[in-house]
N, CA, C and O atoms as a Tinker XYZ file with bonds, in Angstrom:
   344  protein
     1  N     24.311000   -2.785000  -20.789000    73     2
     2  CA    24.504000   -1.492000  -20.147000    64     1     3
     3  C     24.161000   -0.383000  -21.132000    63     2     4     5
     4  O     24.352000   -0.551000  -22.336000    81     3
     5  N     23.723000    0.603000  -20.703000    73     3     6
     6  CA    23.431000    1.929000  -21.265000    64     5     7
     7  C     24.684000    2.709000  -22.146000    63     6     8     9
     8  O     25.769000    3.229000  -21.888000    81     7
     9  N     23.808000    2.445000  -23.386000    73     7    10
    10  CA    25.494000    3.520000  -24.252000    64     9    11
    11  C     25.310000    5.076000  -24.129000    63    10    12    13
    12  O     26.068000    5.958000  -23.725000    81    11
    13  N     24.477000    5.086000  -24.451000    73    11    14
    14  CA    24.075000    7.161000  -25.048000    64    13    15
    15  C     23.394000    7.567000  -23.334000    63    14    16    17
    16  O     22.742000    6.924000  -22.511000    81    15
    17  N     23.978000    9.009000  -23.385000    73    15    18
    18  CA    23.460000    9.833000  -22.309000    64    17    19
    19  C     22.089000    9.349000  -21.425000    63    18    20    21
    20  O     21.950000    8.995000  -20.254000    81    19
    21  N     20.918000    9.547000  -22.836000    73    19    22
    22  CA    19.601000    9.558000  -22.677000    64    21    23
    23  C     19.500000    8.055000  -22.081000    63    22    24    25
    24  O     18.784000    7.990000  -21.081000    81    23
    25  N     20.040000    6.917000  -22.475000    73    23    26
    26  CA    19.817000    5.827000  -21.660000    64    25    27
    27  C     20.148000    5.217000  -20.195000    63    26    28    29
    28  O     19.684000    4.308000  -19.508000    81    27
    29  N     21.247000    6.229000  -20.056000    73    27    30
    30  CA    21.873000    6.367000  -18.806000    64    29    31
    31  C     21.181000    7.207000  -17.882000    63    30    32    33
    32  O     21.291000    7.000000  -16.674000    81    31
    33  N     20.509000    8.092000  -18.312000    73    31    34
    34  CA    20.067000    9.087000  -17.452000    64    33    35
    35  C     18.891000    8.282000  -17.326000    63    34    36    37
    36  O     18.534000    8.305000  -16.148000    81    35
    37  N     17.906000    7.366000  -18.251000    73    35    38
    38  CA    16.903000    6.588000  -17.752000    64    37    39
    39  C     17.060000    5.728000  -16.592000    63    38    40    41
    40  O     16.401000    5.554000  -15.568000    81    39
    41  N     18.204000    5.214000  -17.096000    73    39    42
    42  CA    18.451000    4.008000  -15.905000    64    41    43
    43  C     18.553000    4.560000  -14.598000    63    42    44    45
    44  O     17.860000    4.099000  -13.691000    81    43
    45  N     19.380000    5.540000  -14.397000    73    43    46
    46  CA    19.206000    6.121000  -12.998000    64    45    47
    47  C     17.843000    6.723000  -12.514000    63    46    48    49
    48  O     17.371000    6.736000  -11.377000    81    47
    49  N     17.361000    7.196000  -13.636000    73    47    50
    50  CA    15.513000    7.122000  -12.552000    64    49    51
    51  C     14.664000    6.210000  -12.741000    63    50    52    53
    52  O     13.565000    6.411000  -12.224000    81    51
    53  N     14.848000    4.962000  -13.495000    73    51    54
    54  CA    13.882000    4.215000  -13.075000    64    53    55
    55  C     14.937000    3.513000  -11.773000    63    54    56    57
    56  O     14.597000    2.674000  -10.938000    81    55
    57  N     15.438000    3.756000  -11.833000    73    55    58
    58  CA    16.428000    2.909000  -10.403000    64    57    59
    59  C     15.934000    4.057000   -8.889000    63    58    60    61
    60  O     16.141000    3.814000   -7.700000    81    59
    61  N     15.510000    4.827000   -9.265000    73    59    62
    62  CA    14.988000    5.449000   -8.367000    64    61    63
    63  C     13.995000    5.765000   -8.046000    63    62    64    65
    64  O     13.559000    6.311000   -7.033000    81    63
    65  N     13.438000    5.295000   -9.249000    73    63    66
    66  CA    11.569000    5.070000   -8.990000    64    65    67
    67  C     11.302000    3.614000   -8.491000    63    66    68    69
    68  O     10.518000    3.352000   -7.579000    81    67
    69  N     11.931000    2.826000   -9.084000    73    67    70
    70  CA    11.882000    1.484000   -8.140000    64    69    71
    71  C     11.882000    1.762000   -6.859000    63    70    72    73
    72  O     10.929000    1.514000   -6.120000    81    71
    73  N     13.046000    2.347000   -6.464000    73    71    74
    74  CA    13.128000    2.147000   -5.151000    64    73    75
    75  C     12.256000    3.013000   -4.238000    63    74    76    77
    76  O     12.217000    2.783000   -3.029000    81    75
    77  N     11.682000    3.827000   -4.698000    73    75    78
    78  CA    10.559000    4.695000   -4.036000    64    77    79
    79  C      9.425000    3.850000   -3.811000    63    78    80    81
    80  O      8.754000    3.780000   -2.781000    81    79
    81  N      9.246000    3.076000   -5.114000    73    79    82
    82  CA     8.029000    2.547000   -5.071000    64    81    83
    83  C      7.777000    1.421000   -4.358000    63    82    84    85
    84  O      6.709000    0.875000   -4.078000    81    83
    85  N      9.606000    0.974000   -3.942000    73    83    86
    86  CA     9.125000   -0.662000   -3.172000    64    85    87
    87  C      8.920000   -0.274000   -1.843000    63    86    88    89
    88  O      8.214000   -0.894000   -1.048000    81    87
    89  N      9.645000    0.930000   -1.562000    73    87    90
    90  CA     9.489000    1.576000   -0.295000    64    89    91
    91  C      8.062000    1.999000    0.190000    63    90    92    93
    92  O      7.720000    2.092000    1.369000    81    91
    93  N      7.337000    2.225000   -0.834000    73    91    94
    94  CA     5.505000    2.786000   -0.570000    64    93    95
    95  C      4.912000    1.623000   -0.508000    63    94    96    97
    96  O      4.189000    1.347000    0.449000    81    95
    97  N      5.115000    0.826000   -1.454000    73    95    98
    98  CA     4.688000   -0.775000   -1.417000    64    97    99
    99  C      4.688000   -1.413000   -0.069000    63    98   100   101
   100  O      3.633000   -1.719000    0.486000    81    99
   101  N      5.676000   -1.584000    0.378000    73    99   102
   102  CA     6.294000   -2.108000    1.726000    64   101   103
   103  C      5.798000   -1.404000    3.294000    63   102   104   105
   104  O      6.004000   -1.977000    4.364000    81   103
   105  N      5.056000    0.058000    3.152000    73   103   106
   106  CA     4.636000    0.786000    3.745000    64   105   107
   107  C      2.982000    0.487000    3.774000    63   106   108   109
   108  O      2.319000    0.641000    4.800000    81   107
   109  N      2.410000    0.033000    2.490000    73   107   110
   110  CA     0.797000   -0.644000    2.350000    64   109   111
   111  C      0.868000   -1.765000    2.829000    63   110   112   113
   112  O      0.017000   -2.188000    3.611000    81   111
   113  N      2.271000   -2.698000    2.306000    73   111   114
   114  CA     1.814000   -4.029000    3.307000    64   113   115
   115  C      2.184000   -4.097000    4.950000    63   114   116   117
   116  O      2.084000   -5.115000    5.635000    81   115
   117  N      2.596000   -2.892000    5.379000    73   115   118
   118  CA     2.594000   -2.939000    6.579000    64   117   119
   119  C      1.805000   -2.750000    7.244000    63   118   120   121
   120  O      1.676000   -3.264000    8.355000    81   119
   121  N      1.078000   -1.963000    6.730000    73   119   122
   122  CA    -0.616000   -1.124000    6.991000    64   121   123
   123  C     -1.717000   -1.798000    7.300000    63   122   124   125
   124  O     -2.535000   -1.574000    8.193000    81   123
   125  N     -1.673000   -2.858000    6.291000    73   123   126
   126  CA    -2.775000   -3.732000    6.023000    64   125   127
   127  C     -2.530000   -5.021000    6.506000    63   126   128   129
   128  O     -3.438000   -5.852000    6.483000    81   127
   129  N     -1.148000   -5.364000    7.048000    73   127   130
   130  CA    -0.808000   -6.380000    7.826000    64   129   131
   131  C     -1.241000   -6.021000    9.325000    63   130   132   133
   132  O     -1.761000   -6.916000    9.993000    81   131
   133  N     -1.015000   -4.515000    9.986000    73   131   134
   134  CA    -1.280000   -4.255000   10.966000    64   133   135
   135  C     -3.127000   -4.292000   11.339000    63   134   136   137
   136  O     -3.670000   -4.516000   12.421000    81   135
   137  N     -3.574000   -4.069000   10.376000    73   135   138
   138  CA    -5.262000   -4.019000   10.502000    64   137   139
   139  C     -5.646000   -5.443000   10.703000    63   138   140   141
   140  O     -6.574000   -5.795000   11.431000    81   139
   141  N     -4.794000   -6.335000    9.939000    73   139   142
   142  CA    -5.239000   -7.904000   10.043000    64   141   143
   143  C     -4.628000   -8.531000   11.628000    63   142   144   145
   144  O     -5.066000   -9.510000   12.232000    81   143
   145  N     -3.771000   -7.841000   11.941000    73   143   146
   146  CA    -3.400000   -8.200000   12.963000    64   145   147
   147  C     -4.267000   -7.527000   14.610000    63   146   148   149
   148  O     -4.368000   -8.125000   15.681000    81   147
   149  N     -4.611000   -6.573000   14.367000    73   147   150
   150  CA    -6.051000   -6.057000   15.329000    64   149   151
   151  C     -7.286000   -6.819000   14.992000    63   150   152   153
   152  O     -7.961000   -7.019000   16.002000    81   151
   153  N     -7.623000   -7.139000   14.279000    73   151   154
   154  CA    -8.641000   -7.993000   13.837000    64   153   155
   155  C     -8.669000   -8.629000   14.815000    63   154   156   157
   156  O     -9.456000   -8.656000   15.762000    81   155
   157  N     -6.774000   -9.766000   14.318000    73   155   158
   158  CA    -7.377000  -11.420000   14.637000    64   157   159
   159  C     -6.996000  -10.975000   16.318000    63   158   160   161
   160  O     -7.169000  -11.921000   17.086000    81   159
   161  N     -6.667000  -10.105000   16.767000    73   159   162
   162  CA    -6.629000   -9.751000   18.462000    64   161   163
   163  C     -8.234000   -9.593000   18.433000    63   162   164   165
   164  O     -8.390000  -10.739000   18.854000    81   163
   165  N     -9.135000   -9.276000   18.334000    73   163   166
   166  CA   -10.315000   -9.236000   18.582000    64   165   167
   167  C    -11.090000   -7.489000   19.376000    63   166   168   169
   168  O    -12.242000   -7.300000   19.765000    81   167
   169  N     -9.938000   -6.537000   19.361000    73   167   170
   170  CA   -10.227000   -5.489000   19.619000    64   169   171
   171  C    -10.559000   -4.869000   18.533000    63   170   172   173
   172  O     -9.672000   -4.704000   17.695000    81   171
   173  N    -11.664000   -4.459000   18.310000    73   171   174
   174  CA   -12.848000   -3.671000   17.509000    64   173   175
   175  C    -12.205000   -2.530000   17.677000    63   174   176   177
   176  O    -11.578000   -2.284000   16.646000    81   175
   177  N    -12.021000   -1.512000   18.681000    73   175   178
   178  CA   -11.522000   -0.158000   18.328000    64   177   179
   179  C    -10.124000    0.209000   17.604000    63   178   180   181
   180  O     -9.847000    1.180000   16.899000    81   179
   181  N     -9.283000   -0.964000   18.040000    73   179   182
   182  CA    -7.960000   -1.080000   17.539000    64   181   183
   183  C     -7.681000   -1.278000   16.183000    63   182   184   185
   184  O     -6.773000   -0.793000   15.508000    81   183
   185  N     -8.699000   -2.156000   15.826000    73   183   186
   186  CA    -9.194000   -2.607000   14.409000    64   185   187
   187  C     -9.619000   -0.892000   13.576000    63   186   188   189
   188  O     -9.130000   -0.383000   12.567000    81   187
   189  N    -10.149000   -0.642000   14.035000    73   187   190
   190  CA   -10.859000    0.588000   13.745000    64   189   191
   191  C    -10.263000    1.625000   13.544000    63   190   192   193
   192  O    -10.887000    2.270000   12.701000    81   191
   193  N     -9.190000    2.245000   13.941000    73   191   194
   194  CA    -7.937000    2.453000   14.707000    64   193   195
   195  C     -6.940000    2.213000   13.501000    63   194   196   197
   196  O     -6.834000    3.231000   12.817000    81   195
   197  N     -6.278000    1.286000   13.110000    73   195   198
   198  CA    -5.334000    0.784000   12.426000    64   197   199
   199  C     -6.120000    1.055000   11.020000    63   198   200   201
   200  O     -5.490000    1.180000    9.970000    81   199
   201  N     -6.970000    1.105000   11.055000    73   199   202
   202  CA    -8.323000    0.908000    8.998000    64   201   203
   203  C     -7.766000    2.334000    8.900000    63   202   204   205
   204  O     -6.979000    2.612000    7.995000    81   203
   205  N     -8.215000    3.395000    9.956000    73   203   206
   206  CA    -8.544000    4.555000    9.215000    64   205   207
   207  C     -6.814000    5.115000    9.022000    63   206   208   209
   208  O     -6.558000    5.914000    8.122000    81   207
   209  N     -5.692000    4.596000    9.972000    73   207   210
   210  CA    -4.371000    4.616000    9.389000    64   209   211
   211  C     -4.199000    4.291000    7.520000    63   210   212   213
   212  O     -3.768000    5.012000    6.620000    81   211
   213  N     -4.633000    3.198000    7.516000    73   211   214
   214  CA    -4.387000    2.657000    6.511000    64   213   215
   215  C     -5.150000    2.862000    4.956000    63   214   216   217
   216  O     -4.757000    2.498000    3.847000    81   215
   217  N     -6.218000    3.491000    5.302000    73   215   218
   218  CA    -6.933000    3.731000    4.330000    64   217   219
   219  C     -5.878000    4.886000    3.310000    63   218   220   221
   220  O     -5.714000    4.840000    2.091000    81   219
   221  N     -5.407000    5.665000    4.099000    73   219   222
   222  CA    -5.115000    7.105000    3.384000    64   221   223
   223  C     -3.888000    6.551000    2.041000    63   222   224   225
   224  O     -3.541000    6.875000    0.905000    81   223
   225  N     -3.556000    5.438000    3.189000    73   223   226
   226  CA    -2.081000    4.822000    2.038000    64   225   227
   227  C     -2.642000    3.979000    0.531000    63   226   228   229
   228  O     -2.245000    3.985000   -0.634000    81   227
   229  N     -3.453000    3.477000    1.063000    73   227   230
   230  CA    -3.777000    2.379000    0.218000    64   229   231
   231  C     -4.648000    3.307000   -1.275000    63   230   232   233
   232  O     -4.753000    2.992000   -2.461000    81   231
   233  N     -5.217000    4.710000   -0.368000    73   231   234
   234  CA    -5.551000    5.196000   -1.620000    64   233   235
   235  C     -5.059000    6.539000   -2.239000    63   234   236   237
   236  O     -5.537000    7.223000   -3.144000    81   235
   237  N     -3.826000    6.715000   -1.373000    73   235   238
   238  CA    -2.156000    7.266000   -2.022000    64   237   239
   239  C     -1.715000    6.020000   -3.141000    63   238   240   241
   240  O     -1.990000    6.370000   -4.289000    81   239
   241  N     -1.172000    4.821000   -3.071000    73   239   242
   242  CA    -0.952000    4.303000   -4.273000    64   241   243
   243  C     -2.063000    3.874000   -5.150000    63   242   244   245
   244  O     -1.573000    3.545000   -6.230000    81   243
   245  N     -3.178000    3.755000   -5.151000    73   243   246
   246  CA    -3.739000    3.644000   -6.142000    64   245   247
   247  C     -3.951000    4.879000   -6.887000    63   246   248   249
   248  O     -4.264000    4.795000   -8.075000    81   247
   249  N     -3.795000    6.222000   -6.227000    73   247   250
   250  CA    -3.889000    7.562000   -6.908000    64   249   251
   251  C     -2.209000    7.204000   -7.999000    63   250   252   253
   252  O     -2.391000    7.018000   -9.202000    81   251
   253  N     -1.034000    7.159000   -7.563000    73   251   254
   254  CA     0.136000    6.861000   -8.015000    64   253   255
   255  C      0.288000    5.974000   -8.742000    63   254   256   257
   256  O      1.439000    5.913000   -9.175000    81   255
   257  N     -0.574000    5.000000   -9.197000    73   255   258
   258  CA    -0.567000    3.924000   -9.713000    64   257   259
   259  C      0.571000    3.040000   -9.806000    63   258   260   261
   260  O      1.213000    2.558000  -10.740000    81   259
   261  N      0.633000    2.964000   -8.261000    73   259   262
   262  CA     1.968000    1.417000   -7.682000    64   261   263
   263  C      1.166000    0.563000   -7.509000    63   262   264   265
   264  O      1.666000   -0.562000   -7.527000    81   263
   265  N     -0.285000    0.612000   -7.282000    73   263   266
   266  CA    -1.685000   -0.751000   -7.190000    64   265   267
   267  C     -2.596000    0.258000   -8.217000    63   266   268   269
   268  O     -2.741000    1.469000   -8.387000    81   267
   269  N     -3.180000   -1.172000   -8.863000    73   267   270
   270  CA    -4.339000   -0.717000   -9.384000    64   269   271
   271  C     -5.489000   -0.462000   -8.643000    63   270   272   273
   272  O     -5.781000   -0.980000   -7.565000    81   271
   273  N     -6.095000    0.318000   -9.240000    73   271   274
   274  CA    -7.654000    0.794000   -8.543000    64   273   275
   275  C     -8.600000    0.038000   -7.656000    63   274   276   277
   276  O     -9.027000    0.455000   -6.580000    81   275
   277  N     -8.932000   -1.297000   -8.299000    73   275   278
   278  CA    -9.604000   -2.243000   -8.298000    64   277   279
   279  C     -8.579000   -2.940000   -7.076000    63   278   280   281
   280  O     -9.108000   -3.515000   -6.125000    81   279
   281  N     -7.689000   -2.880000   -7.140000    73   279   282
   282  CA    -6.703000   -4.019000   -5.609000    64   281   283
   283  C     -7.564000   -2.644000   -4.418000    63   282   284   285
   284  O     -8.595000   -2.769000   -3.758000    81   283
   285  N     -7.139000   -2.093000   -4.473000    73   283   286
   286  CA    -7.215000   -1.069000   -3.438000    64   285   287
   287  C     -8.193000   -0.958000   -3.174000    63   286   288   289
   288  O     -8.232000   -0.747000   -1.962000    81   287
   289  N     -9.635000   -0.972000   -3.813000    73   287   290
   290  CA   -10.766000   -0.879000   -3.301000    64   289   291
   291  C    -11.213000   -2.436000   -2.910000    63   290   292   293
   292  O    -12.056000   -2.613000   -2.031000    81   291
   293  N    -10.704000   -3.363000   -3.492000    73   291   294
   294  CA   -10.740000   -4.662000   -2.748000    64   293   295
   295  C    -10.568000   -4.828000   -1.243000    63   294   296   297
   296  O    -11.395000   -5.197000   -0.408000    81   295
   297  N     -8.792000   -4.322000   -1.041000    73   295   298
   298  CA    -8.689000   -4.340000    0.071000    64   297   299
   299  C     -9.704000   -3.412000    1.089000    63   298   300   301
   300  O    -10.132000   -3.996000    2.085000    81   299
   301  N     -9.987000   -2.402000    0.937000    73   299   302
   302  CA   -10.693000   -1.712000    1.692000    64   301   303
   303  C    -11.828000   -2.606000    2.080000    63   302   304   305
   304  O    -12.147000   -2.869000    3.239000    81   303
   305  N    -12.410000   -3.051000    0.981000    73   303   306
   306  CA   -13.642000   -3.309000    1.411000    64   305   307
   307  C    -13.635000   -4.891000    2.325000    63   306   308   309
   308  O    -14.426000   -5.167000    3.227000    81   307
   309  N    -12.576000   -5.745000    1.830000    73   307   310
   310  CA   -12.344000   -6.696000    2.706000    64   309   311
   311  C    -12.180000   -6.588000    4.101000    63   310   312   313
   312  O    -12.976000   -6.856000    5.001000    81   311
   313  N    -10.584000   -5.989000    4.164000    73   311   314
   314  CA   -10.703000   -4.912000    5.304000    64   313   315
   315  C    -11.956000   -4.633000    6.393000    63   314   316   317
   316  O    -11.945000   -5.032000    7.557000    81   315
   317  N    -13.022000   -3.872000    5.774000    73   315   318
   318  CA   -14.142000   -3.283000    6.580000    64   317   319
   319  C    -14.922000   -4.429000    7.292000    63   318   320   321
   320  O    -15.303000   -4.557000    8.456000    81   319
   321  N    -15.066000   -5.524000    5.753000    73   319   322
   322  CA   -15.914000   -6.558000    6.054000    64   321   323
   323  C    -15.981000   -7.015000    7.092000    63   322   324   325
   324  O    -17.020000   -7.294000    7.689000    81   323
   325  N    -14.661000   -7.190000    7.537000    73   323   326
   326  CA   -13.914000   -8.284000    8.353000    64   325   327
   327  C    -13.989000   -7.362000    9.768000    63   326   328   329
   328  O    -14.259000   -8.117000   10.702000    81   327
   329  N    -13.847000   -6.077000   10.177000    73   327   330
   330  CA   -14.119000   -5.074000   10.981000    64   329   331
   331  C    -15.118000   -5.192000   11.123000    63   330   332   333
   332  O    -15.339000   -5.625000   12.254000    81   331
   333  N    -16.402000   -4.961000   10.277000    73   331   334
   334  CA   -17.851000   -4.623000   10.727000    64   333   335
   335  C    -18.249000   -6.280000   11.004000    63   334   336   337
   336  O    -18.924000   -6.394000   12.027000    81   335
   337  N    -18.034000   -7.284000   10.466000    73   335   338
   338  CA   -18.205000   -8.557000   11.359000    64   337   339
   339  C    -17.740000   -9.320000   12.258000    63   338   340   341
   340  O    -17.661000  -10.548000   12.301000    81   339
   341  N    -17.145000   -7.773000   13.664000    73   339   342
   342  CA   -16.324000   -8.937000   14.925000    64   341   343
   343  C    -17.617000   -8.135000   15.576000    63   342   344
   344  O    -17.938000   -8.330000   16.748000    81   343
């Protein structure tokens, strides 16, 4: 446990940056679960629909750096792949 002020006062914001961050986290995999899930329905606009939802998030945390750069432009581009080939 935290002795001095300064360590105490850390612990309470990374305890609150955690929890922000699992909360944004949990908000991308919902995003990108929902796009995979229009996919495998086979509606193209819905698909289409759910990407451009999801794009804005996915490159909100990589600006925040809760994902790295490189995940996020992965997903996108998987993402599209998988859109522009139904």
């Amino acid at each position: 446990m935290a002795n001095t002020a300064q360590a105490k006062k850390r612990a309470r914001q990374s305890e609150k940056r955690r929890q922000s961050n699992a909360g944004q986290r949990s908000l991308l995999r919902t995003r990108i679960k929902n796009v995979i899930k229009a996919i495998e329905s086979g509606d193209k606009s819905s698909a289409e629909a759910a990407y451009r939802l999801a794009m804005p998030v996915i490159d909100k945390m990589a600006g925040t750096k809760i994902i790295h750069g490189n995940k996020a432009a992965r997903h996108k581009s998987r993402l599209h792949a998988r859109i522009k080939n139904m």
